[in-house]
HTML snippet that shows the backbone in 3Dmol.js (N, CA, C, O; Angstrom):
<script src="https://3Dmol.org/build/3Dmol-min.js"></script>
<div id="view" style="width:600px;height:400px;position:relative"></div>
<script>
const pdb = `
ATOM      1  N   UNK A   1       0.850  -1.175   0.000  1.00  0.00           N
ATOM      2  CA  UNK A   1       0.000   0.000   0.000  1.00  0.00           C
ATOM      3  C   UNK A   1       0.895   1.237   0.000  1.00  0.00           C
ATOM      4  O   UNK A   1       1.780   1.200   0.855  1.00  0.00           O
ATOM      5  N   UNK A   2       0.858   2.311  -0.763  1.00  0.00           N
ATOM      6  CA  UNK A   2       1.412   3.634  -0.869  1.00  0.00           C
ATOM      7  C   UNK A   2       0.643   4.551   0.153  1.00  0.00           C
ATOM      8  O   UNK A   2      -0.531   4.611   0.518  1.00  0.00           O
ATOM      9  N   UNK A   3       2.107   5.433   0.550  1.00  0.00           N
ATOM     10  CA  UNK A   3       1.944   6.115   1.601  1.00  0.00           C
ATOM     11  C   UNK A   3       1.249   7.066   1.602  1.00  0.00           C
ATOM     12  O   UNK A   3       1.335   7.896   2.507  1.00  0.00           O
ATOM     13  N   UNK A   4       0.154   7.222   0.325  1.00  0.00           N
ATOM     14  CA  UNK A   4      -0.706   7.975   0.236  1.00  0.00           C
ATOM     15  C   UNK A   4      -1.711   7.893   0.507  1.00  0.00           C
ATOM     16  O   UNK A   4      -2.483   8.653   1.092  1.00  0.00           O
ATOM     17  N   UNK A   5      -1.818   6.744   0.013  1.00  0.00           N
ATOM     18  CA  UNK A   5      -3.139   5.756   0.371  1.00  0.00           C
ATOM     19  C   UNK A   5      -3.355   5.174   1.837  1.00  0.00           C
ATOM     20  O   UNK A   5      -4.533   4.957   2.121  1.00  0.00           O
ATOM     21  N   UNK A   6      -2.594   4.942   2.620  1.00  0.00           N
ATOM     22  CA  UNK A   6      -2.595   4.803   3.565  1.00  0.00           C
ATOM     23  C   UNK A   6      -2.871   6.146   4.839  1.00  0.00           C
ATOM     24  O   UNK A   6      -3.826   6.242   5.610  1.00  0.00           O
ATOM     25  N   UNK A   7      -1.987   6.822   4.739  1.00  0.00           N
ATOM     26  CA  UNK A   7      -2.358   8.631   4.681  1.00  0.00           C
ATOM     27  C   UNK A   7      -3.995   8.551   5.001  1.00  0.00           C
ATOM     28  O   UNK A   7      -4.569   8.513   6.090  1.00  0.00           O
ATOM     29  N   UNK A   8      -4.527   8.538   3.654  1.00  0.00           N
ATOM     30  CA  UNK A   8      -5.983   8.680   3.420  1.00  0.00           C
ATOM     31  C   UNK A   8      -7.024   7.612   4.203  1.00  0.00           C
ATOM     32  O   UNK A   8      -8.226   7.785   4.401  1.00  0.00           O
ATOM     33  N   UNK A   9      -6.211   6.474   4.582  1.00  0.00           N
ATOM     34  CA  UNK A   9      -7.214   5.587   5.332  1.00  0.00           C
ATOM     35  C   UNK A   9      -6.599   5.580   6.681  1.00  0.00           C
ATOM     36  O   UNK A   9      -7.197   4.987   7.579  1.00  0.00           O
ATOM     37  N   UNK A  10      -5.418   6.201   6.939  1.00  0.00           N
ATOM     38  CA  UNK A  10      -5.710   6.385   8.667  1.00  0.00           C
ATOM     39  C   UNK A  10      -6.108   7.807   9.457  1.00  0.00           C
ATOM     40  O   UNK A  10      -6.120   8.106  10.651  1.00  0.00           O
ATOM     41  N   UNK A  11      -6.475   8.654   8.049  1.00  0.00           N
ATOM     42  CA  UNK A  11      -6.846   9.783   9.195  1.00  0.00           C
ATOM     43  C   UNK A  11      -6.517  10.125  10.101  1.00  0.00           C
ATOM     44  O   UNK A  11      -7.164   9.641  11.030  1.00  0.00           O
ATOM     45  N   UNK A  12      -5.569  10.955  10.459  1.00  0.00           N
ATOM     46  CA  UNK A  12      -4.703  11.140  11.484  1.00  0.00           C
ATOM     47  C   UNK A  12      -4.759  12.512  11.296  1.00  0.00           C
ATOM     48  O   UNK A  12      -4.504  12.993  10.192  1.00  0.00           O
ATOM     49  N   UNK A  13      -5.115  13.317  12.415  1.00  0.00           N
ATOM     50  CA  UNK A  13      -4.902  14.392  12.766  1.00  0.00           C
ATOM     51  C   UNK A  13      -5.796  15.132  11.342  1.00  0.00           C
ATOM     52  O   UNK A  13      -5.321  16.107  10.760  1.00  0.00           O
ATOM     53  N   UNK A  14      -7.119  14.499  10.926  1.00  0.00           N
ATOM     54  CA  UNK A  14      -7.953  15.231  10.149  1.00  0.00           C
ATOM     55  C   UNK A  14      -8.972  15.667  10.680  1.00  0.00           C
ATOM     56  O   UNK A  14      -9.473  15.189  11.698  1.00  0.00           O
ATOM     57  N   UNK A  15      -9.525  16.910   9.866  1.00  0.00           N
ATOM     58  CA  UNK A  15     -10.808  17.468  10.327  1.00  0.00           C
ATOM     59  C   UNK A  15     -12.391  16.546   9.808  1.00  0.00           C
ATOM     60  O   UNK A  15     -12.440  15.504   9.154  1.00  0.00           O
ATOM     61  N   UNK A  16     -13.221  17.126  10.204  1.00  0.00           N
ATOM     62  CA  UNK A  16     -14.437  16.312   9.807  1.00  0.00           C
ATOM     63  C   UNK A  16     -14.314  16.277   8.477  1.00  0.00           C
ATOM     64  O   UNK A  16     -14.187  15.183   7.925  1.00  0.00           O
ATOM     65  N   UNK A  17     -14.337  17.910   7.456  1.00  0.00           N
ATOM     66  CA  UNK A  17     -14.146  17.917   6.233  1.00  0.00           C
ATOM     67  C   UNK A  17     -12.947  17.163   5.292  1.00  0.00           C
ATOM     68  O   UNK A  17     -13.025  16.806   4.116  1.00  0.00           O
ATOM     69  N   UNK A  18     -12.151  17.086   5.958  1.00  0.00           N
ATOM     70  CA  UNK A  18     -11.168  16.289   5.587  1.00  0.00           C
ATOM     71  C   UNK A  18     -11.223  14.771   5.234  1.00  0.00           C
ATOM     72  O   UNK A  18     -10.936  14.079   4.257  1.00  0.00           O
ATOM     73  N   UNK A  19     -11.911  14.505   6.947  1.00  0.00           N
ATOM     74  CA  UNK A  19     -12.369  12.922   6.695  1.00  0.00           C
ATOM     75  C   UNK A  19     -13.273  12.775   5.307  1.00  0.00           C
ATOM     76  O   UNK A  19     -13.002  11.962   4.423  1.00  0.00           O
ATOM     77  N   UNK A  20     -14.285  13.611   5.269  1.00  0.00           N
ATOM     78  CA  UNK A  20     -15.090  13.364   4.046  1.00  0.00           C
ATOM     79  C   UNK A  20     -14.601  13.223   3.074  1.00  0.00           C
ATOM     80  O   UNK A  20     -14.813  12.355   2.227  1.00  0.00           O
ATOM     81  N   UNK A  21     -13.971  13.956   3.074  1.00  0.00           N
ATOM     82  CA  UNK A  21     -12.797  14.388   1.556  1.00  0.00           C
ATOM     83  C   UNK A  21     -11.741  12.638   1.272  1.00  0.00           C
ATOM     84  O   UNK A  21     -11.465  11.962   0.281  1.00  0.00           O
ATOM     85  N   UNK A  22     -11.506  12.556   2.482  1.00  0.00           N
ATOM     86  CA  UNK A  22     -10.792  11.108   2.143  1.00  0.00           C
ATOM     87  C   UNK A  22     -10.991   9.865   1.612  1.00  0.00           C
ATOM     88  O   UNK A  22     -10.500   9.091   0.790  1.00  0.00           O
ATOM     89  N   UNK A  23     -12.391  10.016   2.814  1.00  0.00           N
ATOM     90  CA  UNK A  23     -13.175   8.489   2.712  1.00  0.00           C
ATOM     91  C   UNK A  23     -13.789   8.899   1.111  1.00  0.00           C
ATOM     92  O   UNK A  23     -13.283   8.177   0.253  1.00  0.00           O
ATOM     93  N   UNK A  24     -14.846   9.987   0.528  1.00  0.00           N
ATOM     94  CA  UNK A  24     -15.155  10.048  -0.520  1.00  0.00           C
ATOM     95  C   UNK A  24     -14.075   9.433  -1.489  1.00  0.00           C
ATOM     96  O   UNK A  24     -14.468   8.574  -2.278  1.00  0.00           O
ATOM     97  N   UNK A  25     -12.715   9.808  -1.496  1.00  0.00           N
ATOM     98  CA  UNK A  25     -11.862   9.708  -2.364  1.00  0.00           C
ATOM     99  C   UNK A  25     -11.592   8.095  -2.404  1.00  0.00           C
ATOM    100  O   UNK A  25     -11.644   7.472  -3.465  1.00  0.00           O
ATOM    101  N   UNK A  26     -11.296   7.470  -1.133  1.00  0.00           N
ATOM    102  CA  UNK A  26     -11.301   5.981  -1.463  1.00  0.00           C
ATOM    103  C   UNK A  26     -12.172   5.063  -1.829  1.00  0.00           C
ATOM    104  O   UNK A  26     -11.975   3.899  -2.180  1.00  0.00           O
ATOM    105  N   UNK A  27     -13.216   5.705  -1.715  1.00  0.00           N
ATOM    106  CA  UNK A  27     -14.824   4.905  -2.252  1.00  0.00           C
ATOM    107  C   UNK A  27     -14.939   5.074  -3.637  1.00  0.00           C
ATOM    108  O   UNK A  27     -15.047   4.077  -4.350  1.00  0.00           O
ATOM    109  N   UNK A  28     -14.930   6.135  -4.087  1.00  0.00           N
ATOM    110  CA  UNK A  28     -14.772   6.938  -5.247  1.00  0.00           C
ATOM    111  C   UNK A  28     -13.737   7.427  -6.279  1.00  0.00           C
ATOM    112  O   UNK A  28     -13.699   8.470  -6.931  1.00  0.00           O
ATOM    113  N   UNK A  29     -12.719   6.127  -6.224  1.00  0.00           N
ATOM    114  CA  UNK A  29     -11.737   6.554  -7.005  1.00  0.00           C
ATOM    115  C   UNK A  29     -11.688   6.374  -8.438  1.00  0.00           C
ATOM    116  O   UNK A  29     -10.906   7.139  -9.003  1.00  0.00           O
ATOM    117  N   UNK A  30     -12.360   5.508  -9.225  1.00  0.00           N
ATOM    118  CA  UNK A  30     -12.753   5.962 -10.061  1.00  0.00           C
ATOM    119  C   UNK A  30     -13.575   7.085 -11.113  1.00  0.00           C
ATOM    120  O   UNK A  30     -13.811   7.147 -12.319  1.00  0.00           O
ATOM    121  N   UNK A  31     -13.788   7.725 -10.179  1.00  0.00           N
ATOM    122  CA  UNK A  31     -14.476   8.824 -10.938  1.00  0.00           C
ATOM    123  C   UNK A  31     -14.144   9.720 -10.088  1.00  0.00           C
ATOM    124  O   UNK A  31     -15.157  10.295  -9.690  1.00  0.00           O
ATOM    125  N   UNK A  32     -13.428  10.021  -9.730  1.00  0.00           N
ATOM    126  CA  UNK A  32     -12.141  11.082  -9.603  1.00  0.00           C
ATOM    127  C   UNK A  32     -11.698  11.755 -10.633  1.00  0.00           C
ATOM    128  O   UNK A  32     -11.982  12.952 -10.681  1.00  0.00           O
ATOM    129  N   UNK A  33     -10.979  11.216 -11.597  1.00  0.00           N
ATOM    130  CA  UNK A  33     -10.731  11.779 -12.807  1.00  0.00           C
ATOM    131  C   UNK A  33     -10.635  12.749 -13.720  1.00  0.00           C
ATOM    132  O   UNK A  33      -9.821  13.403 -14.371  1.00  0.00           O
ATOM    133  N   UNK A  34     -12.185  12.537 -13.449  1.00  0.00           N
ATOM    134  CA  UNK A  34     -13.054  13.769 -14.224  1.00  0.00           C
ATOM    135  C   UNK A  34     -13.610  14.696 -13.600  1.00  0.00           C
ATOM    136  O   UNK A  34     -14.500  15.319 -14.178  1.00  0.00           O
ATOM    137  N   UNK A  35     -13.200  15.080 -12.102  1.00  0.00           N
ATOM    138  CA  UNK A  35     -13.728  15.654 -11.118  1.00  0.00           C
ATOM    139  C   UNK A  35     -13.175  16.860 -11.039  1.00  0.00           C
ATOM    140  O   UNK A  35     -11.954  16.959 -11.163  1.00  0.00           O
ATOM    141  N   UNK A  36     -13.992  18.012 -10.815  1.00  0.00           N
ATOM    142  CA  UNK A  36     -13.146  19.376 -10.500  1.00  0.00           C
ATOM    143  C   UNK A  36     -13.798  19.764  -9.299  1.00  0.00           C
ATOM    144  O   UNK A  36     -14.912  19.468  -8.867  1.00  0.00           O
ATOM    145  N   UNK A  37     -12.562  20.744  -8.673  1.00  0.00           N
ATOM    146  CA  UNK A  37     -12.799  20.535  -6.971  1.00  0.00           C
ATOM    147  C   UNK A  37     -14.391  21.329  -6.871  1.00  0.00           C
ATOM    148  O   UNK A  37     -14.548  21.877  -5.780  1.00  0.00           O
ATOM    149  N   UNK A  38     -15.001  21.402  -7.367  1.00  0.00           N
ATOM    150  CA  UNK A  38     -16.247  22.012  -7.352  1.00  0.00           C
ATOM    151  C   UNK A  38     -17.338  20.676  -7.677  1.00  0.00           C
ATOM    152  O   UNK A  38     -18.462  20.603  -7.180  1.00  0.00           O
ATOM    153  N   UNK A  39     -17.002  20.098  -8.209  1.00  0.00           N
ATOM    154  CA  UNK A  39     -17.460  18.930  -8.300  1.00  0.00           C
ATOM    155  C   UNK A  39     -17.305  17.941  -7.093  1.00  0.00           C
ATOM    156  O   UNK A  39     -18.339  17.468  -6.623  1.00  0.00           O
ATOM    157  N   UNK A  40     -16.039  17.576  -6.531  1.00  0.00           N
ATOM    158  CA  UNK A  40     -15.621  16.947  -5.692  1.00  0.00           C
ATOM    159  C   UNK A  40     -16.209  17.709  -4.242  1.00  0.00           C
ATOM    160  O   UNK A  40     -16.735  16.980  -3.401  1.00  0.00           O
ATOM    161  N   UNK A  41     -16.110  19.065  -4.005  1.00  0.00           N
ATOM    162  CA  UNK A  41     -17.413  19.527  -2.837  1.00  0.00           C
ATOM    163  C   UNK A  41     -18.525  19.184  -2.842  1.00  0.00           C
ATOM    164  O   UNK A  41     -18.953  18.754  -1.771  1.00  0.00           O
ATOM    165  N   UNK A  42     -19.181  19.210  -3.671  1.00  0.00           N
ATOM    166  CA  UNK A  42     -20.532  18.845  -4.269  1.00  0.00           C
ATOM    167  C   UNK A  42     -20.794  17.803  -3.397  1.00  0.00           C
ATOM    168  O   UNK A  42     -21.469  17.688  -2.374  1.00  0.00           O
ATOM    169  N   UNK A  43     -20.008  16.987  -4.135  1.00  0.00           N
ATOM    170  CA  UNK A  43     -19.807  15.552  -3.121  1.00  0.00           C
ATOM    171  C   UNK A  43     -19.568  15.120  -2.213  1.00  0.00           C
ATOM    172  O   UNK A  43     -19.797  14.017  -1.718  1.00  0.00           O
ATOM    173  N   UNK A  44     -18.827  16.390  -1.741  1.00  0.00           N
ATOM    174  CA  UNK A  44     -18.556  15.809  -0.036  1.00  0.00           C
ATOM    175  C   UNK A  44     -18.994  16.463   0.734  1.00  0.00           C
ATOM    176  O   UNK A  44     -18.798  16.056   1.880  1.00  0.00           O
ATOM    177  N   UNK A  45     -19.713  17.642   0.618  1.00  0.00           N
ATOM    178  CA  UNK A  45     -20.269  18.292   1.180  1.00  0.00           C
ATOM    179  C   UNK A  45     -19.577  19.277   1.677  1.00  0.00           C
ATOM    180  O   UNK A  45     -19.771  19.575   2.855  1.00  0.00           O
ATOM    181  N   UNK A  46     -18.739  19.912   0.994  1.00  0.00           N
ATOM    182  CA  UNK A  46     -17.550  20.654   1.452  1.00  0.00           C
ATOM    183  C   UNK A  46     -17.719  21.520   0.694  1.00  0.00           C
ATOM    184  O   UNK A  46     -18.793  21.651   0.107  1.00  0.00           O
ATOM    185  N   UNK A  47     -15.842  22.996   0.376  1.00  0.00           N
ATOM    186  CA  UNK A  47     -16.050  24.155  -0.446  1.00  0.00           C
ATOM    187  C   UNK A  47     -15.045  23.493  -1.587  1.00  0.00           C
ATOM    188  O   UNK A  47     -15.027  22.264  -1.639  1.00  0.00           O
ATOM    189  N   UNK A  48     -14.318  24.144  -2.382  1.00  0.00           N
ATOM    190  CA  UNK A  48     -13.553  24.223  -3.525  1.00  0.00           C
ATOM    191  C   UNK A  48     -12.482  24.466  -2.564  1.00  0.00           C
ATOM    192  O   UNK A  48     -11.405  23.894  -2.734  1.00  0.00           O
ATOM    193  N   UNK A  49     -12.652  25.225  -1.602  1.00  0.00           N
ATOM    194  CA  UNK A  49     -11.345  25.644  -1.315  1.00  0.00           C
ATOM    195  C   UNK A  49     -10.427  24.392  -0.282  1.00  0.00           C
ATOM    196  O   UNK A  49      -9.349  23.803  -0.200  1.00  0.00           O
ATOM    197  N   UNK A  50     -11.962  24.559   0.464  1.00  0.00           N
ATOM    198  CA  UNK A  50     -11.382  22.906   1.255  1.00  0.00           C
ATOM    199  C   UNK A  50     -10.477  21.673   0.574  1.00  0.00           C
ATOM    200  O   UNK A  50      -9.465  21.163   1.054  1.00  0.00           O
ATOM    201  N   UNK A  51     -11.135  21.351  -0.672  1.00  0.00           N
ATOM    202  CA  UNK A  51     -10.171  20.207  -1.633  1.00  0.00           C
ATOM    203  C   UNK A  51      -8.819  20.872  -1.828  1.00  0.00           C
ATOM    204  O   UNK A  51      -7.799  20.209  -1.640  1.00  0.00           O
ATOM    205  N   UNK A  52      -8.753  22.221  -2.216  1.00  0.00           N
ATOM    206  CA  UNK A  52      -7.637  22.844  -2.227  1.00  0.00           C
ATOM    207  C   UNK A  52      -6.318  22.438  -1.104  1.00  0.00           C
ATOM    208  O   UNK A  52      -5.148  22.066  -1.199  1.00  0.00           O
ATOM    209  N   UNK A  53      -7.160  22.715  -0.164  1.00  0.00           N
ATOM    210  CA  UNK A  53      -6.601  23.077   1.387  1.00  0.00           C
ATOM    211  C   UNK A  53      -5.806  21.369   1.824  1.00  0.00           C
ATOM    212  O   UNK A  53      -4.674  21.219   2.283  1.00  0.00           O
ATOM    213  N   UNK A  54      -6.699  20.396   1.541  1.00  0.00           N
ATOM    214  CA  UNK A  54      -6.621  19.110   1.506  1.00  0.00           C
ATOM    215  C   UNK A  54      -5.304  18.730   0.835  1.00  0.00           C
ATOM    216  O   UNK A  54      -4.274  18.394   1.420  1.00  0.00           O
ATOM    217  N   UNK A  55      -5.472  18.820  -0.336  1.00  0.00           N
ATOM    218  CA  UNK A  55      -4.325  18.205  -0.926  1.00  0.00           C
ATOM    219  C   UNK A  55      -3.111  18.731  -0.668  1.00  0.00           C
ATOM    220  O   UNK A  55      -2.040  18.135  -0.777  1.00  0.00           O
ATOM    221  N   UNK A  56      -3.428  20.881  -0.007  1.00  0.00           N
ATOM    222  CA  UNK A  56      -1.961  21.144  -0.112  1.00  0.00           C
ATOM    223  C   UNK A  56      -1.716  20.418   1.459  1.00  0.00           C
ATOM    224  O   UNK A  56      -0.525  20.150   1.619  1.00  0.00           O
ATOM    225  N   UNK A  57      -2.394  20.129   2.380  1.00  0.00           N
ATOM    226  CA  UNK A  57      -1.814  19.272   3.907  1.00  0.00           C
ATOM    227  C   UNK A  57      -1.453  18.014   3.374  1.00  0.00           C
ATOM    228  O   UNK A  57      -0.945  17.289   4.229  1.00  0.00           O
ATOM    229  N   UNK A  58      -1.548  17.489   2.202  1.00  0.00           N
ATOM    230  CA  UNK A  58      -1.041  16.112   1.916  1.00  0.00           C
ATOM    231  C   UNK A  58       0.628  16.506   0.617  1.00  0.00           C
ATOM    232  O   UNK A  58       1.249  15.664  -0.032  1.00  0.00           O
ATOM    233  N   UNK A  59       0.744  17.221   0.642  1.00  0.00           N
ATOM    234  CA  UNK A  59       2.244  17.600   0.542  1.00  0.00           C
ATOM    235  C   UNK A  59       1.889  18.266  -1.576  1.00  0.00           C
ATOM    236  O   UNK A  59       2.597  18.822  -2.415  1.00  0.00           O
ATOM    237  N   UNK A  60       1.239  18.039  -1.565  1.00  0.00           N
ATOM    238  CA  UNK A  60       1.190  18.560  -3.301  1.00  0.00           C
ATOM    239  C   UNK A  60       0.727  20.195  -3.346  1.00  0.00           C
ATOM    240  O   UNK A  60       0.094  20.739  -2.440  1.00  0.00           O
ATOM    241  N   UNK A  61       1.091  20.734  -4.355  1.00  0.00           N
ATOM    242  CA  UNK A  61       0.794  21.959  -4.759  1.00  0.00           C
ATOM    243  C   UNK A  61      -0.836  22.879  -4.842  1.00  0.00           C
ATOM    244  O   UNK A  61      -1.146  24.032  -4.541  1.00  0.00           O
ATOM    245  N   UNK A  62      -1.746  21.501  -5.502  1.00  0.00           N
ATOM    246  CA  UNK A  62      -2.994  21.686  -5.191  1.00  0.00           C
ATOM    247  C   UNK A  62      -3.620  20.864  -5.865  1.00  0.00           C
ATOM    248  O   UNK A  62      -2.899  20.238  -6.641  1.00  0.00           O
ATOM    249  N   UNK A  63      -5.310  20.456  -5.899  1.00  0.00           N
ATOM    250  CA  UNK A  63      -5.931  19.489  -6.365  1.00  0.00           C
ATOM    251  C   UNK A  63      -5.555  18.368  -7.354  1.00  0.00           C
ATOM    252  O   UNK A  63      -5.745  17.156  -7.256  1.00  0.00           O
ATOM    253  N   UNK A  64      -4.707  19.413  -8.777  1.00  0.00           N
ATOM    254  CA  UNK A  64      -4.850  18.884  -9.744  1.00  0.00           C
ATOM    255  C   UNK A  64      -3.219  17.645  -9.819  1.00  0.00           C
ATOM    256  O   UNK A  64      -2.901  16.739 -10.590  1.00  0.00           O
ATOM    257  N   UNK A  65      -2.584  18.245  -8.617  1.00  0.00           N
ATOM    258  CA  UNK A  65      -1.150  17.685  -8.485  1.00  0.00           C
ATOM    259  C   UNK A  65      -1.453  16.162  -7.390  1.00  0.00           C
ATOM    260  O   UNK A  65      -0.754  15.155  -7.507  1.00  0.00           O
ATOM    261  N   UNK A  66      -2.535  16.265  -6.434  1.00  0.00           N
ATOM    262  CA  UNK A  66      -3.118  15.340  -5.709  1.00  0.00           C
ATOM    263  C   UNK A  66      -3.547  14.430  -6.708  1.00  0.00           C
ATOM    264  O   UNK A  66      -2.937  13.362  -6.746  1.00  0.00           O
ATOM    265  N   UNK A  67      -4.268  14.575  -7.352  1.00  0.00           N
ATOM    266  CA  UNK A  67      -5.104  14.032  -8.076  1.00  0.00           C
ATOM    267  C   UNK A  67      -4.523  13.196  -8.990  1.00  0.00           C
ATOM    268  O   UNK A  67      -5.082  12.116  -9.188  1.00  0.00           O
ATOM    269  N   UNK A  68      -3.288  13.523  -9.729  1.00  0.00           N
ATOM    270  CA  UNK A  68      -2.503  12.850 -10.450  1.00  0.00           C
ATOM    271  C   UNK A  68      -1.602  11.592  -9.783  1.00  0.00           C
ATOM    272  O   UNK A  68      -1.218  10.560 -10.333  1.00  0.00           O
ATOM    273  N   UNK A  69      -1.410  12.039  -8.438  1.00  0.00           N
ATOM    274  CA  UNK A  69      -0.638  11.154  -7.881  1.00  0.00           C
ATOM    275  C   UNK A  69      -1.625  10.072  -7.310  1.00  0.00           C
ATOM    276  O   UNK A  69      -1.601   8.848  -7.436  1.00  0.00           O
ATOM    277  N   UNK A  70      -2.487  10.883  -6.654  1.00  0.00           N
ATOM    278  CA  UNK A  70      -3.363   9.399  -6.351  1.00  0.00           C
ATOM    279  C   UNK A  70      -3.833   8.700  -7.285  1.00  0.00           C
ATOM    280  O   UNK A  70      -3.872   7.554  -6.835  1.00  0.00           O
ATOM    281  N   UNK A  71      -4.308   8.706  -8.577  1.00  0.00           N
ATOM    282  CA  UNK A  71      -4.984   8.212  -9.500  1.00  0.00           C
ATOM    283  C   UNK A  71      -3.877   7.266 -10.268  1.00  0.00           C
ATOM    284  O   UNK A  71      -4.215   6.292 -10.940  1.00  0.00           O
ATOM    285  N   UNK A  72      -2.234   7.764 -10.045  1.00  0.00           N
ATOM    286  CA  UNK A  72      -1.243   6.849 -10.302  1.00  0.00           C
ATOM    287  C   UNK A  72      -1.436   5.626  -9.238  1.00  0.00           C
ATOM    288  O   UNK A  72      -1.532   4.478  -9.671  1.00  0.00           O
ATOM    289  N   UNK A  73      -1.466   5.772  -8.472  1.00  0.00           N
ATOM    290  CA  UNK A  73      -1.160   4.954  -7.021  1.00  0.00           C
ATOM    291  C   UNK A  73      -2.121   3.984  -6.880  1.00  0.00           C
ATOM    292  O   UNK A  73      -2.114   3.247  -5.893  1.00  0.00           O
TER     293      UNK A  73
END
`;
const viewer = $3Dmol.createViewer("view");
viewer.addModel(pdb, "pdb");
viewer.setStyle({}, {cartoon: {color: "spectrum"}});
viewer.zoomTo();
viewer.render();
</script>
């Protein structure tokens, strides 16, 4: 398992929005993809900025740099 992915399923030191943001993402990784962080709030019940905020606490630049790496992984 990659340390990203793992990251995302132990939740550690996340907020509620965060958790959403995670668990959505591991349930939902296929259709990720095609997702823009306005899309991906939608879904989690969150803002645009939050997904933002998310990926930059997981070490990437922002959504679209998250997104690439997890969807490798």
């Amino acid at each position: 398992m990659s340390k990203l992915i793992r990251e995302l399923k132990e939740q550690k030191g996340y907020s509620e929005s965060e958790k959403m943001i995670a668990e959505f993402m591991l349930e939902n990784y296929r259709s990720i993809a095609a997702m823009s962080t306005r899309q991906m709030a939608k879904k989690t019940y969150t803002s645009p900025s939050a997904i933002v905020r998310f990926s930059q606490k997981m070490g990437f630049e922002g959504y679209t740099d998250f997104k690439v790496q997890f969807l490798a992984e």
